[in-house]
Biopython code that builds the backbone (N, CA, C, O; Angstrom):
import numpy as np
from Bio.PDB.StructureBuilder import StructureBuilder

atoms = [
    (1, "UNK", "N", (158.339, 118.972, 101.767)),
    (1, "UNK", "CA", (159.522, 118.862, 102.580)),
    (1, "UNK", "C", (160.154, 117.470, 102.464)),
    (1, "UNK", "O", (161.361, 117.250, 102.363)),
    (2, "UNK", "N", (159.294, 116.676, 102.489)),
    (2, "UNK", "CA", (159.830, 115.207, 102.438)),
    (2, "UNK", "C", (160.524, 114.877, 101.081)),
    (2, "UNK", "O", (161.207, 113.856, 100.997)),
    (3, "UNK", "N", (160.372, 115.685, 100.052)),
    (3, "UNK", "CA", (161.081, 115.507, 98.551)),
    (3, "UNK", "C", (162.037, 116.277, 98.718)),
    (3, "UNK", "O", (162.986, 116.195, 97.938)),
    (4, "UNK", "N", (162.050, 117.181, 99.720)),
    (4, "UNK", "CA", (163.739, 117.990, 99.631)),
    (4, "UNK", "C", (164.931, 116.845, 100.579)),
    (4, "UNK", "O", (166.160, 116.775, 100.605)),
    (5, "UNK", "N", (163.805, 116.059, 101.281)),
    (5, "UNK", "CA", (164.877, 115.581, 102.444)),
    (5, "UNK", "C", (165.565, 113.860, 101.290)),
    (5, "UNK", "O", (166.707, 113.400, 101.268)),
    (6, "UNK", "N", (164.483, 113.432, 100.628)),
    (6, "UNK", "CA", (164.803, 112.777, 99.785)),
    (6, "UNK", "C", (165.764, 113.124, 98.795)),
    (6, "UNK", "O", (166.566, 112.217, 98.576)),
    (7, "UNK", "N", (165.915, 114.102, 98.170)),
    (7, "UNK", "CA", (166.388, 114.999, 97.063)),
    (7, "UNK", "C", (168.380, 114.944, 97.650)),
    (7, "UNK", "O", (169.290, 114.273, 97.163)),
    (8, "UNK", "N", (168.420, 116.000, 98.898)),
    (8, "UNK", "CA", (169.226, 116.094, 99.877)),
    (8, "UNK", "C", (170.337, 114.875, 100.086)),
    (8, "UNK", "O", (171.555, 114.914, 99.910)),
    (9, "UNK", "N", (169.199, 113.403, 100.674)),
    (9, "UNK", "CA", (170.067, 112.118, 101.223)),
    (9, "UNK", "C", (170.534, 111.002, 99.684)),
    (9, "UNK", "O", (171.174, 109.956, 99.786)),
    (10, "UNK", "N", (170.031, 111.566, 98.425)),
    (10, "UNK", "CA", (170.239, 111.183, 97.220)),
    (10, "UNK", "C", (171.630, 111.941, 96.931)),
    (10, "UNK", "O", (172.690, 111.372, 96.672)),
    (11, "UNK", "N", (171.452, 113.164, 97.011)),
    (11, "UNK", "CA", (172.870, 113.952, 96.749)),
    (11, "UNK", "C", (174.074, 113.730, 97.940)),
    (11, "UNK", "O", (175.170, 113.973, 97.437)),
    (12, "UNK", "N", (174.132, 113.521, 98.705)),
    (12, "UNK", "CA", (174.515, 112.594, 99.229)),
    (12, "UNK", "C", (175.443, 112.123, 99.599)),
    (12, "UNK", "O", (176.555, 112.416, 100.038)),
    (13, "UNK", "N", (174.329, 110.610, 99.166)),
    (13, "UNK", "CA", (175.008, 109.302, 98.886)),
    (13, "UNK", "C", (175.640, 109.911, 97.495)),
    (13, "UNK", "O", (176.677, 110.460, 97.869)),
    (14, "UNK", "N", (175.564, 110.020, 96.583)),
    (14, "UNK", "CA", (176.160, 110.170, 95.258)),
    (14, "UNK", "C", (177.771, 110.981, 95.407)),
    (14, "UNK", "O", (178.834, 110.540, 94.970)),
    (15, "UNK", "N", (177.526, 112.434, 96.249)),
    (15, "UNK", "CA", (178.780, 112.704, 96.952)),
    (15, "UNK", "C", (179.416, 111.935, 97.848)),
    (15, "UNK", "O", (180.553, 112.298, 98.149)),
    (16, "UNK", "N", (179.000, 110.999, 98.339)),
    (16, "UNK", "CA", (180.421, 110.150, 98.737)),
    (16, "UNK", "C", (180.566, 108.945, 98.007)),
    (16, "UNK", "O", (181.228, 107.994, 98.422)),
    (17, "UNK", "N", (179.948, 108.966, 96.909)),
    (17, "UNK", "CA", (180.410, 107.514, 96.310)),
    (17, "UNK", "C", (181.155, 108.377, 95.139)),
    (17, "UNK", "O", (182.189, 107.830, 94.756)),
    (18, "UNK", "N", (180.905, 109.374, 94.616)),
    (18, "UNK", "CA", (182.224, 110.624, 94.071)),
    (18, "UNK", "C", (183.529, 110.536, 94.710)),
    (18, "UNK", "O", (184.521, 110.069, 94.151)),
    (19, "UNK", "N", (183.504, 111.005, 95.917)),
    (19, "UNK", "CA", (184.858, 111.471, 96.719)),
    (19, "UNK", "C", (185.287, 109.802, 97.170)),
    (19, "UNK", "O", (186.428, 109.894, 97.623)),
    (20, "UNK", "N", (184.934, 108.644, 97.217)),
    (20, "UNK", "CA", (185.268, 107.048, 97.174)),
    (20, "UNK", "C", (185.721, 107.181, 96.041)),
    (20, "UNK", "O", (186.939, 107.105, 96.205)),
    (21, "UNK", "N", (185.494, 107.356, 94.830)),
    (21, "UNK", "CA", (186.298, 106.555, 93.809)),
    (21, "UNK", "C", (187.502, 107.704, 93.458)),
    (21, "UNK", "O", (188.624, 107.512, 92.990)),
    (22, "UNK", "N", (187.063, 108.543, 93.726)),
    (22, "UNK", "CA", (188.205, 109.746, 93.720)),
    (22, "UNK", "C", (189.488, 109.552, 94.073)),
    (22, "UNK", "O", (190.546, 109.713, 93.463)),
    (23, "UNK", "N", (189.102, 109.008, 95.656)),
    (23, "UNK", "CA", (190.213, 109.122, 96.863)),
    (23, "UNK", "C", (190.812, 107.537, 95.870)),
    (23, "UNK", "O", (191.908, 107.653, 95.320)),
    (24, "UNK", "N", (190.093, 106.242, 95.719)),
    (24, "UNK", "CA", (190.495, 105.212, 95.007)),
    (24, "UNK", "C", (191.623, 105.200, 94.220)),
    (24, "UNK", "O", (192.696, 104.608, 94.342)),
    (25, "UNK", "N", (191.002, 106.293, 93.024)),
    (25, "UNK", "CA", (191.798, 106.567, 92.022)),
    (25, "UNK", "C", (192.872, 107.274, 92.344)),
    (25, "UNK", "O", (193.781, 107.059, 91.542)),
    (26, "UNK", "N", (193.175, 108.094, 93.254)),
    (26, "UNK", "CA", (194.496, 108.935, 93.994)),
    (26, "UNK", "C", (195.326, 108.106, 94.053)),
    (26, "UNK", "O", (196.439, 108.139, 93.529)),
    (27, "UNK", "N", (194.884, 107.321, 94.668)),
    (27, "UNK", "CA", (196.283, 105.736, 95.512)),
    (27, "UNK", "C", (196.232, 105.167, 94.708)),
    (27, "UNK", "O", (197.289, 104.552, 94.845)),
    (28, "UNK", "N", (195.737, 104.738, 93.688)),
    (28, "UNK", "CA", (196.418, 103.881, 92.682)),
    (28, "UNK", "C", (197.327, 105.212, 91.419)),
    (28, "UNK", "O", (197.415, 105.033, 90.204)),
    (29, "UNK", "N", (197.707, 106.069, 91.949)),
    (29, "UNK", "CA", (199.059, 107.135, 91.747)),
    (29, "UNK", "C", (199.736, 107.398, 91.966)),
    (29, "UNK", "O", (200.569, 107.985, 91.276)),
    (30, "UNK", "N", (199.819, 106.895, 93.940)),
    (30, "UNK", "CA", (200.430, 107.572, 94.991)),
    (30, "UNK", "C", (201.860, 106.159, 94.925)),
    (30, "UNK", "O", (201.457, 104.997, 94.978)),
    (31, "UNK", "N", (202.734, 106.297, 94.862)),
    (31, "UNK", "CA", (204.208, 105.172, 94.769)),
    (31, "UNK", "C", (203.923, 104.276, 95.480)),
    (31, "UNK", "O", (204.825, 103.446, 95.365)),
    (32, "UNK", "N", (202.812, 103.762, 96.515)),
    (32, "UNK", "CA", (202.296, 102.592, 96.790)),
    (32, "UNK", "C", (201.584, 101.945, 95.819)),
    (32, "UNK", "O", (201.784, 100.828, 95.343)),
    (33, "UNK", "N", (200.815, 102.671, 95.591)),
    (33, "UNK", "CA", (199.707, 102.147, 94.491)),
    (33, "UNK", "C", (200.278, 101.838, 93.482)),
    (33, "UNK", "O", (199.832, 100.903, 92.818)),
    (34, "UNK", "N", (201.207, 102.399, 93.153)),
    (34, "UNK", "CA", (201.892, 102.300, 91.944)),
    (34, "UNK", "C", (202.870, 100.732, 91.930)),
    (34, "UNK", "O", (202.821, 99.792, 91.137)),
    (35, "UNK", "N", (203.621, 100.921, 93.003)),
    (35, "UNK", "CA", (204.302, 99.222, 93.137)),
    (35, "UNK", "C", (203.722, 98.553, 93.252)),
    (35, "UNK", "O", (203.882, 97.553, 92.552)),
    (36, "UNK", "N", (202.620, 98.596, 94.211)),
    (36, "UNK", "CA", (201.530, 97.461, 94.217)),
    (36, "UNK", "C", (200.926, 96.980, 92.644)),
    (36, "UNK", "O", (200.975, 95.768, 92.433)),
    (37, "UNK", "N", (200.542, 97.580, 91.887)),
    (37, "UNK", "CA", (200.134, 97.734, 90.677)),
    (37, "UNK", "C", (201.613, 96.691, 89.599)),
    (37, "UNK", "O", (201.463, 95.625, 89.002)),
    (38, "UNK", "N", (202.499, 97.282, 89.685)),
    (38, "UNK", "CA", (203.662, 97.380, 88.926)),
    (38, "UNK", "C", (204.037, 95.474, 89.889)),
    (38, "UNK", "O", (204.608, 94.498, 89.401)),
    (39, "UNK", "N", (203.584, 95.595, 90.943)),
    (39, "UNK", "CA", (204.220, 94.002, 91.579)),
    (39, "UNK", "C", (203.524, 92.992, 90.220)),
    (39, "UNK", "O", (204.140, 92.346, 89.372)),
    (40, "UNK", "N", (201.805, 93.182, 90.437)),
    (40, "UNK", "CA", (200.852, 92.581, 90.376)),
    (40, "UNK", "C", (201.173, 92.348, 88.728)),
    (40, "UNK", "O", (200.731, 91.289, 88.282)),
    (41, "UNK", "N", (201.711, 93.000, 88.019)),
    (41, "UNK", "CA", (201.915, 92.790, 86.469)),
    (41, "UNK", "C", (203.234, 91.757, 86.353)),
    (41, "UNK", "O", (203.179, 90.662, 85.792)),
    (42, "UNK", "N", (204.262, 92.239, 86.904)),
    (42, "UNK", "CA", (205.333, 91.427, 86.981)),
    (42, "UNK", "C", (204.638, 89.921, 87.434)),
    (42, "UNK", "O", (204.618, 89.040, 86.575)),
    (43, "UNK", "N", (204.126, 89.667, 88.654)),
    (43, "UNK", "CA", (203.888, 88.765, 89.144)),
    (43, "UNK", "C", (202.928, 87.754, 88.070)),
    (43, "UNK", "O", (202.927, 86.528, 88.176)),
    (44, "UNK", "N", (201.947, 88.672, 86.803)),
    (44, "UNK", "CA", (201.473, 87.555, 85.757)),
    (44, "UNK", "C", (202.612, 87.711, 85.028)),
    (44, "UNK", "O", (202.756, 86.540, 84.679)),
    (45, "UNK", "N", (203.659, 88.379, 84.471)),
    (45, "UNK", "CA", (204.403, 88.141, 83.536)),
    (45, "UNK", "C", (205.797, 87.140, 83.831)),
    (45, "UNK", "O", (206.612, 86.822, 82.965)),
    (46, "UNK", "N", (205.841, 86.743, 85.266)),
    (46, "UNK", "CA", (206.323, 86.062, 85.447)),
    (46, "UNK", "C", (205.738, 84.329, 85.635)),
    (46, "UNK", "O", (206.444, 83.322, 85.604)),
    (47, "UNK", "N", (204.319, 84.401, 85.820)),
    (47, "UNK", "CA", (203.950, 83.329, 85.495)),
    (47, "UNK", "C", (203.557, 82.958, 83.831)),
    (47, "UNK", "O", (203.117, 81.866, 83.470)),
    (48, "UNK", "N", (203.694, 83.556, 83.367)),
    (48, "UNK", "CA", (203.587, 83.701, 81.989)),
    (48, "UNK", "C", (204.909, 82.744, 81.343)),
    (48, "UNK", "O", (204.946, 81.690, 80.709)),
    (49, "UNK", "N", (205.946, 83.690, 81.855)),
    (49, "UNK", "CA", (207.606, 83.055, 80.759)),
    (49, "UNK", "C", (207.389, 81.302, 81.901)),
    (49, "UNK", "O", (207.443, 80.286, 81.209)),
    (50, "UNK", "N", (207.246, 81.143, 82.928)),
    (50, "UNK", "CA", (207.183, 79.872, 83.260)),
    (50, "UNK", "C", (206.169, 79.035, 82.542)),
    (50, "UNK", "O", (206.504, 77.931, 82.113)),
    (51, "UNK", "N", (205.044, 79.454, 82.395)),
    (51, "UNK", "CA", (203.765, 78.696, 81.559)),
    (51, "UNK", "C", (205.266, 77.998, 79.946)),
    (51, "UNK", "O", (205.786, 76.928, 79.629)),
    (52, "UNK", "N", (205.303, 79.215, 79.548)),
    (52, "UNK", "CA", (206.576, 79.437, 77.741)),
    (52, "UNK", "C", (207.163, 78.332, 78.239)),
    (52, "UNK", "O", (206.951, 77.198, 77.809)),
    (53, "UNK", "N", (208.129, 78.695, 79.416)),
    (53, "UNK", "CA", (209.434, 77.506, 79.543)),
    (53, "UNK", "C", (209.099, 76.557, 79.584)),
    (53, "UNK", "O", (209.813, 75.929, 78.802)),
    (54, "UNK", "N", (208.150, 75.682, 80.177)),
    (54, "UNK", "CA", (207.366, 74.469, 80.538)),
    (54, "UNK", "C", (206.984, 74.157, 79.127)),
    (54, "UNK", "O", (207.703, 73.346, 78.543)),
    (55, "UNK", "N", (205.816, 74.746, 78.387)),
    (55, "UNK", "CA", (205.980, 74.491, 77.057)),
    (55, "UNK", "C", (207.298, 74.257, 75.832)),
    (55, "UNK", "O", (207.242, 73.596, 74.795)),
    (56, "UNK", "N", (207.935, 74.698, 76.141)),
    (56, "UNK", "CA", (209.289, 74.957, 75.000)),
    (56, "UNK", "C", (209.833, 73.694, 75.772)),
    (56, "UNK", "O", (209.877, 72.731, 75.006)),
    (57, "UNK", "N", (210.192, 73.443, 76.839)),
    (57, "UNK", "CA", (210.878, 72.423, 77.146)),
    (57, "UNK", "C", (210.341, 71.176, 76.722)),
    (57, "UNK", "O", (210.994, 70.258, 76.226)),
    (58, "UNK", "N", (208.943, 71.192, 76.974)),
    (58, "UNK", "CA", (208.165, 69.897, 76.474)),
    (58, "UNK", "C", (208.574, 69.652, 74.898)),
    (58, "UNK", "O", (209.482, 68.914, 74.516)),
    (59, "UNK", "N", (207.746, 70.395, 74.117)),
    (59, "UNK", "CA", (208.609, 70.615, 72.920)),
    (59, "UNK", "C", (209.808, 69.947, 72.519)),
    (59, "UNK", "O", (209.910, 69.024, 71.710)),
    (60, "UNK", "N", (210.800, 70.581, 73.249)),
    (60, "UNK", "CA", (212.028, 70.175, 72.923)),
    (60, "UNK", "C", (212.622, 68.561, 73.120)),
    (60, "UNK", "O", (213.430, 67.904, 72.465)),
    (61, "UNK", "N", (211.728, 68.233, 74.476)),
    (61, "UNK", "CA", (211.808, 66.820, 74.488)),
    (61, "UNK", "C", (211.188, 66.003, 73.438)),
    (61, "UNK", "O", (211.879, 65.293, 72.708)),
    (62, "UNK", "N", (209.905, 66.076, 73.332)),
    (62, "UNK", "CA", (209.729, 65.442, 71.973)),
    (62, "UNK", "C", (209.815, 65.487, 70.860)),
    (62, "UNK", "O", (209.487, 64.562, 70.118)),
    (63, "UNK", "N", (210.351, 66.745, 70.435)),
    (63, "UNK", "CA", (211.506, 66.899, 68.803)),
    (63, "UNK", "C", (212.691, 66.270, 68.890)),
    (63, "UNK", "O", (213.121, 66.042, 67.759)),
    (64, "UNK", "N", (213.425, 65.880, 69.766)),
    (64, "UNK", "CA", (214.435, 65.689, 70.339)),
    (64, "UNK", "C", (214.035, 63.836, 70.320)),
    (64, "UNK", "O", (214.811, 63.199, 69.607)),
    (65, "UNK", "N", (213.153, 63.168, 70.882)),
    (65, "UNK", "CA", (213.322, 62.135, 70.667)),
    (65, "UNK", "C", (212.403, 61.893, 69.375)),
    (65, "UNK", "O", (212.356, 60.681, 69.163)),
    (66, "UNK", "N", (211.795, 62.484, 68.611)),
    (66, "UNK", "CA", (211.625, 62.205, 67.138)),
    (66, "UNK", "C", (212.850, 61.990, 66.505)),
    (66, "UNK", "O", (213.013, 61.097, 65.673)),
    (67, "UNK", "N", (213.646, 62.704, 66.833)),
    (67, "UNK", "CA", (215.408, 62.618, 65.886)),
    (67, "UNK", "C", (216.049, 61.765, 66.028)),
    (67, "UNK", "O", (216.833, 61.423, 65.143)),
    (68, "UNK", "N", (215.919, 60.950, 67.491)),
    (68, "UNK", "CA", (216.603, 59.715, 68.275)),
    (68, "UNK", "C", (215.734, 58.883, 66.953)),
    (68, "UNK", "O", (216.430, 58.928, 65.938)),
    (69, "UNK", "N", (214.875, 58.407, 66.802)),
    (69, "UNK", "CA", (214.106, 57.615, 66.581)),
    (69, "UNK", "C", (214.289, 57.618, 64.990)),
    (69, "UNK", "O", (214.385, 56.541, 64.402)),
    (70, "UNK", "N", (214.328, 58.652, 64.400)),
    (70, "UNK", "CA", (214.153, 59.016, 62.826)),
    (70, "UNK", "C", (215.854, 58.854, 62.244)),
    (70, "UNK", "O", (216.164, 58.416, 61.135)),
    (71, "UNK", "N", (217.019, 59.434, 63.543)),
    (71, "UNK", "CA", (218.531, 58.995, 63.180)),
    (71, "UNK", "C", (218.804, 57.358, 63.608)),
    (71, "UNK", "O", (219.549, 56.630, 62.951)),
    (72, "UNK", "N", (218.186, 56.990, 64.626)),
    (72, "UNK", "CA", (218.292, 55.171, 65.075)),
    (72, "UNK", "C", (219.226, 55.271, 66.256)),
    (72, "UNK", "O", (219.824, 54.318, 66.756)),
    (73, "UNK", "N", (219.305, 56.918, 66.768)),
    (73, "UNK", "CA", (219.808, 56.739, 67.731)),
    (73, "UNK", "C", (219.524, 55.882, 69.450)),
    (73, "UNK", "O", (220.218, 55.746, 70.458)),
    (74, "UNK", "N", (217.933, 55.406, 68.984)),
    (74, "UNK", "CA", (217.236, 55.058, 70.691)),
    (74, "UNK", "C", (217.538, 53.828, 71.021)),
    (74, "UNK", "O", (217.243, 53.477, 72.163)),
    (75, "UNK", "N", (218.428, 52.528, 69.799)),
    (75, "UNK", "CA", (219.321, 51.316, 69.704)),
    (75, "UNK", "C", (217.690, 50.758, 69.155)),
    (75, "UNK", "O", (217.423, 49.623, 69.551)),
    (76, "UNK", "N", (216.793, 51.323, 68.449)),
    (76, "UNK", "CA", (215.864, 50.277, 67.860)),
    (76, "UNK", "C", (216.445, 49.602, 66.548)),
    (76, "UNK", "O", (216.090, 48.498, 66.133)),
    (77, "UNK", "N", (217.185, 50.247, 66.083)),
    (77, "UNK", "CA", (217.952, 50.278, 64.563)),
    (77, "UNK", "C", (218.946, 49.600, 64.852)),
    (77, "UNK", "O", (219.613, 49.392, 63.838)),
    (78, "UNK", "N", (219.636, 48.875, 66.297)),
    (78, "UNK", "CA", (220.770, 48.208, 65.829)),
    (78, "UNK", "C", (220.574, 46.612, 65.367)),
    (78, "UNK", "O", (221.494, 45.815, 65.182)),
    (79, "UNK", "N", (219.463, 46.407, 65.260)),
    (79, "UNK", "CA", (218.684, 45.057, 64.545)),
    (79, "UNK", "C", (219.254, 45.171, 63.106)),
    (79, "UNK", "O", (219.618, 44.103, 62.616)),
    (80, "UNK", "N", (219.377, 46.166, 62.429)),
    (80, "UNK", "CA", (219.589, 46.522, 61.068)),
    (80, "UNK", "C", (220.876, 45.930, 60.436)),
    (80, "UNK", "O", (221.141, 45.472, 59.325)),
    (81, "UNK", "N", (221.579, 46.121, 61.596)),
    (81, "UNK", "CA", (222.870, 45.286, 61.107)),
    (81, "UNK", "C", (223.070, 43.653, 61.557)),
    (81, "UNK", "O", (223.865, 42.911, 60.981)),
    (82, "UNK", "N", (222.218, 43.238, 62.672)),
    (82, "UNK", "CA", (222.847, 41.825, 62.793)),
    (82, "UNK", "C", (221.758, 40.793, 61.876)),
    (82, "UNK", "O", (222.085, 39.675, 61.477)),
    (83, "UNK", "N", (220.156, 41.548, 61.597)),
    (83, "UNK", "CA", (219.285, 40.919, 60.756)),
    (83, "UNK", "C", (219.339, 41.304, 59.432)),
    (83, "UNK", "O", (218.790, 42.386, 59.226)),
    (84, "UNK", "N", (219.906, 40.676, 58.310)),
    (84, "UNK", "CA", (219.868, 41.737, 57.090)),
    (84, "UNK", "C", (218.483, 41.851, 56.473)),
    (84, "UNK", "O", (218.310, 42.669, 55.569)),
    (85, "UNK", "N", (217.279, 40.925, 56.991)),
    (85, "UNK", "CA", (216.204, 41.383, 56.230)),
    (85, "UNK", "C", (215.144, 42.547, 57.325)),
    (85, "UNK", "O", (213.990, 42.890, 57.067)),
    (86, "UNK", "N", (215.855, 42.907, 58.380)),
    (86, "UNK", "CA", (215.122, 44.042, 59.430)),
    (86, "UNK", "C", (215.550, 45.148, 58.845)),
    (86, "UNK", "O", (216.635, 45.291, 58.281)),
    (87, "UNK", "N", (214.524, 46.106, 58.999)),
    (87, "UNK", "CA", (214.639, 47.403, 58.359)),
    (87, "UNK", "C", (214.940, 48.387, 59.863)),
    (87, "UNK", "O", (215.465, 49.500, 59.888)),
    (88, "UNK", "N", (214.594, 47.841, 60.671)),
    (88, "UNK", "CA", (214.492, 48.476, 62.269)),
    (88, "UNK", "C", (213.506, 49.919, 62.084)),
    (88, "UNK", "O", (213.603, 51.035, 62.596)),
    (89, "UNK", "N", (212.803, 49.495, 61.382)),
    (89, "UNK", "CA", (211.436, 50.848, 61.176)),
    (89, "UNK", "C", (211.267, 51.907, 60.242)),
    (89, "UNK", "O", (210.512, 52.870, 60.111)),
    (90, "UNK", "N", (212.354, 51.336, 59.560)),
    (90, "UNK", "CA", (212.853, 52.360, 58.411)),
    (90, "UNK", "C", (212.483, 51.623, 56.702)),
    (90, "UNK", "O", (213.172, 50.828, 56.064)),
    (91, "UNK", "N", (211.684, 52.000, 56.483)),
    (91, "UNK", "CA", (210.841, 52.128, 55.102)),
    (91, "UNK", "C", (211.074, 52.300, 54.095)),
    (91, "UNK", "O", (210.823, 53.503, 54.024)),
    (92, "UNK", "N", (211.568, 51.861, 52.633)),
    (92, "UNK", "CA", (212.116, 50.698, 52.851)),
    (92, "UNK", "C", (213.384, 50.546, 53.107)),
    (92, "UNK", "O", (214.126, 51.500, 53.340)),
    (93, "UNK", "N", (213.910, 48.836, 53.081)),
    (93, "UNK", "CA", (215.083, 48.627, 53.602)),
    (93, "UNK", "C", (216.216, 49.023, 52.077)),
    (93, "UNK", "O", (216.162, 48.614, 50.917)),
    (94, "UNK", "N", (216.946, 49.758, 52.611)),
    (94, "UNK", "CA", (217.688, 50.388, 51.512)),
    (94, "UNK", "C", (219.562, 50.122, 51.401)),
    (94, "UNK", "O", (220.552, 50.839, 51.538)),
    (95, "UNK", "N", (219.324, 48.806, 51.107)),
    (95, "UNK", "CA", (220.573, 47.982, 50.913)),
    (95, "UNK", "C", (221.134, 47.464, 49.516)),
    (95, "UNK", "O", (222.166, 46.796, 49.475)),
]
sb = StructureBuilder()
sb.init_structure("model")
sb.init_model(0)
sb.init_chain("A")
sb.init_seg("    ")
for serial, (resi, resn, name, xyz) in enumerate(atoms, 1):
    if name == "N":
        sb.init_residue(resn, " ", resi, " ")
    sb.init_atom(name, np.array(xyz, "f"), 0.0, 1.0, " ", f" {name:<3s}", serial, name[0])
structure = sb.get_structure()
C-alpha cells in the first residue's frame, strides 16, 4: 500500500508540474504575453542601435580629426609657412 501511495503522490507532483508549464506556455500566446515578449525584444534592440550610435560616433570623431591633422587643418601646419625649414609634421618637407 505504501508503494501505491508513493506511486500516486509521484504522479502527482509530475501532473502539476505538466499543467504549470502548460498554463506558462498558454500566456506567453495570449496578446499579453505576446507584448510583453515583443516589449522585451524591442527594449534589447533598442539598446543595441544606441551601443552602434555611440560607437559610430566615436569613430567618426577620430577619423575626423586624423584628417584635421593629416590636411593641417588643427593650425599645427601653420609653422610651415612662417619657418621655411619646419615641415609642421609632414615628412618630408616638400618645397
Amino acid at each position: 500500500m505504501s508503494r501505491r501511495l508513493v506511486y500516486v503522490a509521484f504522479g502527482a507532483a509530475v501532473g502539476v508540474l505538466v499543467v504549470r508549464k502548460a498554463s506558462q506556455a498558454a500566456a506567453r500566446f495570449t496578446p499579453a504575453g505576446v507584448q510583453s515578449s515583443l516589449a522585451g525584444s524591442l527594449a534589447g534592440l533598442t539598446e543595441a542601435i544606441r551601443d552602434f550610435s555611440a560607437d559610430l560616433r566615436e569613430a567618426m570623431s577620430e577619423r575626423e580629426e586624423e584628417l584635421r591633422v593629416t590636411l593641417g587643418l588643427d593650425g599645427t601646419h601653420d609653422l610651415v609657412d612662417l619657418d621655411p625649414g619646419h615641415t609642421g609634421g609632414l615628412e618630408p618637407d616638400v618645397r
